[in-house]
C-alpha positions as CSV (number, residue, x, y, z in Angstrom):
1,X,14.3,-29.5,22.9
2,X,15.5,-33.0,21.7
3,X,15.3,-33.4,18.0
4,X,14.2,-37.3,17.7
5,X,13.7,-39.6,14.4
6,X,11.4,-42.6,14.2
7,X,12.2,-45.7,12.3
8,X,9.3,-48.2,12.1
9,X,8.1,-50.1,9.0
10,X,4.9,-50.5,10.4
11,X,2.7,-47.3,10.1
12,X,0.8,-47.5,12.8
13,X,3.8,-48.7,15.0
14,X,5.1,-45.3,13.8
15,X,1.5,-43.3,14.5
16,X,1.2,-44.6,17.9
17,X,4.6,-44.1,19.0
18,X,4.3,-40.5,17.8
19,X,0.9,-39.8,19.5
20,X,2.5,-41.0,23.3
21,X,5.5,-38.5,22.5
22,X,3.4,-35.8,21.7
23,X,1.2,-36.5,24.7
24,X,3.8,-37.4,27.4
25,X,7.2,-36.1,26.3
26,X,6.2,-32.5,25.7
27,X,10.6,-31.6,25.0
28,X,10.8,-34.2,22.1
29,X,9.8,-33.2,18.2
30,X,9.8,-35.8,16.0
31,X,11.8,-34.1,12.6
32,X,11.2,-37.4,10.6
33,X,9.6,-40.7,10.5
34,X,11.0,-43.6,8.1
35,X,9.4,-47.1,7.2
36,X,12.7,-48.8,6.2
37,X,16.5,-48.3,7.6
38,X,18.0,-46.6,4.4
39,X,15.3,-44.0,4.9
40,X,16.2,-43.6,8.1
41,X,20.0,-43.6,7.3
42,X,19.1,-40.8,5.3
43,X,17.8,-38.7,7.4
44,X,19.8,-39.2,10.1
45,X,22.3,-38.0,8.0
46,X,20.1,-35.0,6.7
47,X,18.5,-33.6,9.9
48,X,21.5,-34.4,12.6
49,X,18.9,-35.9,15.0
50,X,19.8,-36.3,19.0
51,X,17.6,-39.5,19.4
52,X,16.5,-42.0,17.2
53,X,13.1,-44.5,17.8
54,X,14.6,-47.5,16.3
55,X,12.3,-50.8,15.3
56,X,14.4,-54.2,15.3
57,X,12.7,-56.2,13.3
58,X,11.9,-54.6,9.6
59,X,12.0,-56.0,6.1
60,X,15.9,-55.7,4.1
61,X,17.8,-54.5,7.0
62,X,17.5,-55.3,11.1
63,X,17.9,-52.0,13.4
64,X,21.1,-53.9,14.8
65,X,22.9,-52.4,11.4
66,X,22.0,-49.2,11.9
67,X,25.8,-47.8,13.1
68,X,27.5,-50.1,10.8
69,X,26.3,-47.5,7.9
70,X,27.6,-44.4,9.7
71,X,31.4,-43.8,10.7
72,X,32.4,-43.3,14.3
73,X,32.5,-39.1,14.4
74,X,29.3,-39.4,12.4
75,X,27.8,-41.1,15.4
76,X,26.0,-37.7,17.6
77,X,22.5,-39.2,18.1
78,X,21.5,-42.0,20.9
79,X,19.2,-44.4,20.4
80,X,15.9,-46.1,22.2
81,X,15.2,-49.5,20.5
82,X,11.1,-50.3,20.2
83,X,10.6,-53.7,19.3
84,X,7.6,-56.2,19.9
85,X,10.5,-59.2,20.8
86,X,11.7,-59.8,23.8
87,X,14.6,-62.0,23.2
88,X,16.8,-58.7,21.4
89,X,17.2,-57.2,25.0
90,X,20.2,-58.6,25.1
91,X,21.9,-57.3,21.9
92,X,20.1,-53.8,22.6
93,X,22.3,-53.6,25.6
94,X,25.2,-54.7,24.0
95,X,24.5,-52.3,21.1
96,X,24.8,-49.2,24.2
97,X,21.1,-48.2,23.4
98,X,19.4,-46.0,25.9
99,X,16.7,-48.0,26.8
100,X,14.8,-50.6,25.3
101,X,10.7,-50.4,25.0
102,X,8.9,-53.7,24.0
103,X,5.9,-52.8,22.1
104,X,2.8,-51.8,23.0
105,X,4.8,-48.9,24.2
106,X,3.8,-48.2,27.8
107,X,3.2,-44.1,28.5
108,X,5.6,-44.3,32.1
109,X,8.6,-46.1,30.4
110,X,8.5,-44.0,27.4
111,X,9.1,-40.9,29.3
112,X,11.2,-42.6,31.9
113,X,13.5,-43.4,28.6
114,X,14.0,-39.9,27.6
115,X,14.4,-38.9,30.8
116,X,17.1,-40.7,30.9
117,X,18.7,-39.7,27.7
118,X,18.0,-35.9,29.0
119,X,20.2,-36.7,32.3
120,X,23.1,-37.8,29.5
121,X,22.7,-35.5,27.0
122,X,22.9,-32.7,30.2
123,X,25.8,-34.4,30.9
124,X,27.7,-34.6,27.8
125,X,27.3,-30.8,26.8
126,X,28.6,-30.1,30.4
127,X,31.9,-31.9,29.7
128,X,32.0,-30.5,26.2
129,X,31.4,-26.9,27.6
130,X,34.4,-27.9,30.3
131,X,36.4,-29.0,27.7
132,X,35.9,-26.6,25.5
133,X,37.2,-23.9,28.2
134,X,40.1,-25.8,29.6
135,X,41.6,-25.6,26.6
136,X,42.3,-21.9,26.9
137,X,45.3,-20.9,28.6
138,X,43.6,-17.9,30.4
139,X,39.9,-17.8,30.3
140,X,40.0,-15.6,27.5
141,X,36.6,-17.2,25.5
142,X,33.9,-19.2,27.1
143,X,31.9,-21.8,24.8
144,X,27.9,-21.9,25.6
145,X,25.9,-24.7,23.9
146,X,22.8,-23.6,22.0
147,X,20.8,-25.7,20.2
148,X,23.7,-28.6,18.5
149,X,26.5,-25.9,18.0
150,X,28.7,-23.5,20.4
151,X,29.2,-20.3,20.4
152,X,32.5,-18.8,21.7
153,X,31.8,-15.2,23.5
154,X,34.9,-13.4,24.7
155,X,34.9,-13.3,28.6
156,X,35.7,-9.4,28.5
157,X,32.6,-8.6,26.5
158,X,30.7,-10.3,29.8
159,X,29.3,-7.3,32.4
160,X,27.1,-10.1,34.0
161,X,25.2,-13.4,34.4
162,X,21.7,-13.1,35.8
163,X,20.7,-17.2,37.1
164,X,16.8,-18.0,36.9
165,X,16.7,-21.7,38.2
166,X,18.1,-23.8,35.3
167,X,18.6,-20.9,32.8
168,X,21.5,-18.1,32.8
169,X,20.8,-15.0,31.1
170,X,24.4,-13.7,30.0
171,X,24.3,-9.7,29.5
172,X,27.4,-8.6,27.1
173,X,28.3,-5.0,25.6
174,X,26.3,-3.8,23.0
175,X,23.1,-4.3,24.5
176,X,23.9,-8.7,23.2
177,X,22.0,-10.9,25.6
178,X,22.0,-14.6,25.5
179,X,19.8,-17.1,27.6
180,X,21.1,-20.9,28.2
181,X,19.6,-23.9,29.7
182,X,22.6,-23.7,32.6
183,X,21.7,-23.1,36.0
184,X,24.2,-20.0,37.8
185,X,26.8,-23.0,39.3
186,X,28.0,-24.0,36.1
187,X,29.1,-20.7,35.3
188,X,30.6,-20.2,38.5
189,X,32.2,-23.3,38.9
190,X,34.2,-22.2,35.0
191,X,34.4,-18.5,35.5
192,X,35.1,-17.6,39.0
193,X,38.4,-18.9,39.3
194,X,39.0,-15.8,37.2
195,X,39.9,-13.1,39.4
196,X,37.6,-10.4,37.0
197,X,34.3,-12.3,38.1
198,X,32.5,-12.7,41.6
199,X,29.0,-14.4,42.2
200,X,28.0,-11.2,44.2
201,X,24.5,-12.8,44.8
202,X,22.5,-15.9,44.6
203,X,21.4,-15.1,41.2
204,X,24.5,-13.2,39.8
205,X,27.8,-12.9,38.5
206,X,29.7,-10.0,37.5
207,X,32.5,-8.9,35.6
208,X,34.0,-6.2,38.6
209,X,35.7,-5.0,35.3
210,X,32.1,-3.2,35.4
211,X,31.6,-2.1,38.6
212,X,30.9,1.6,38.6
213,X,30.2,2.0,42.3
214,X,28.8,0.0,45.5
215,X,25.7,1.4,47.1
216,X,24.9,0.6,50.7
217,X,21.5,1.9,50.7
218,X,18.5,-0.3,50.0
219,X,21.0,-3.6,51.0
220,X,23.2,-2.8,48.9
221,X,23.4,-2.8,45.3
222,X,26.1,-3.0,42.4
223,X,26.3,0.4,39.7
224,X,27.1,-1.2,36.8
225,X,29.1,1.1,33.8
226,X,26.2,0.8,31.9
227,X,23.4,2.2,34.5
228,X,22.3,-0.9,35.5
229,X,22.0,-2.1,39.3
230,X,22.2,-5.5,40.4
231,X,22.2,-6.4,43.9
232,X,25.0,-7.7,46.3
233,X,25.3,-10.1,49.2
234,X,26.6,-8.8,52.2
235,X,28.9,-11.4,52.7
236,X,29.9,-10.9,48.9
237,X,30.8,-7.0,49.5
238,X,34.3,-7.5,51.1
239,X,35.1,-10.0,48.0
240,X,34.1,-7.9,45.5
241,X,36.4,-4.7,47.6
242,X,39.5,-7.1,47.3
243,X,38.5,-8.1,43.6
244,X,38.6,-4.2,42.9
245,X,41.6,-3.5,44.2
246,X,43.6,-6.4,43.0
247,X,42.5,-5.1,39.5
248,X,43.4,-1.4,40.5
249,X,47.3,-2.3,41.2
């Protein structure tokens, strides 16, 4: 869900703008809407938004001074200028906004503007997750984003990672379960290198810390320590063999 503030002096500008998000960008909720840009300073600062709707033209202070109130790490939201003036595309550019809408807001580049900051948002929290992890020495921790923080869960605690299209369900000891918005690949691409986990199927990844036994019947399934089966390529089975018994000497 992106978090998104609204910064308009004009109230219907602001209604308006709010009505088209609700109707066409069903993944954005507006947390605050400000008529003036020390109210929107404000609760920038307050509600840590990811996106910010950002008029140009309002009495006291222009839009264009919005970052020179904040410092550089305070700087975590983007921002999509909405302005009735065409002669600011320019600066908006040069100011590194993620798109510019001229006013009356049209419905297909609205959501063509957030889809656009969804593509570099998804890309950011990739890189942050890689970073996070490559600072390890061994992969001892792994850092999943949820929501605007990261939570660290330690790799051994992992029996496996069911993928369902663009969400991972990670399944840890103690009966925890966690769900991301991160399809299987990214997980494999950061946790199969370790020699503990194998993508045994499509749609898993397992800790072979785990592995209880391999059961050919039924084409072939995984006994996990905790009960639980999970199925097995075929082409996965002499992988998961060798993982095994690398771990076993």
């Amino acid at each position: 869900m992106i978090r998104a503030i609204i910064i308009d002096d004009e109230k219907r500008a602001r209604l308006n703008l709010a009505l088209l998000i609700n109707e066409y960008c069903s993944d954005v909720t507006i947390i605050a809407e400000c008529e003036n840009l020390p109210e929107g300073v404000k609760a920038i600062r307050k509600n840590k938004p990811d996106l910010v709707f950002l008029d140009i033209e309002m009495p006291g202070h222009s839009g264009l001074e919005l970052l020179d109130f904040f410092d550089e790490n305070e700087i975590g939201f983007k921002i999509i200028f909405t302005t009735a003036y065409q002669e600011y595309a320019i600066q908006a550019f040069k100011f590194s906004a993620v798109d510019y809408l001229l006013k009356p807001i049209n419905p297909t580049e609205l959501t063509e503007a957030v889809n656009r900051f969804s593509k570099e948002k998804e890309k950011i929290e990739k890189y942050t997750l890689l970073k996070e992890n490559l600072k390890q020495d061994s992969i001892k921790k792994i850092a999943i984003p949820t929501g605007n923080s990261l939570v660290f869960i330690e790799t051994e605690k992992i029996i496996y990672i069911k993928g369902e299209g663009a969400y991972s369900e990670i399944f840890c000891l103690d009966n925890e379960k966690l769900l991301v918005s991160r399809n299987l690949k990214n997980f494999e691409d950061i946790m199969c290198i370790h020699q503990n986990f194998v993508r045994n199927h499509k749609s898993y990844i397992v800790n072979t810390n785990f592995i209880k036994a391999y059961i050919k019947s039924d084409g072939g399934s995984l006994e996990l320590k905790n009960g639980i089966q999970i199925p097995v390529s075929n082409e996965k089975i002499q992988t998961i063999l060798e993982a095994i018994e690398i771990i076993k000497r």
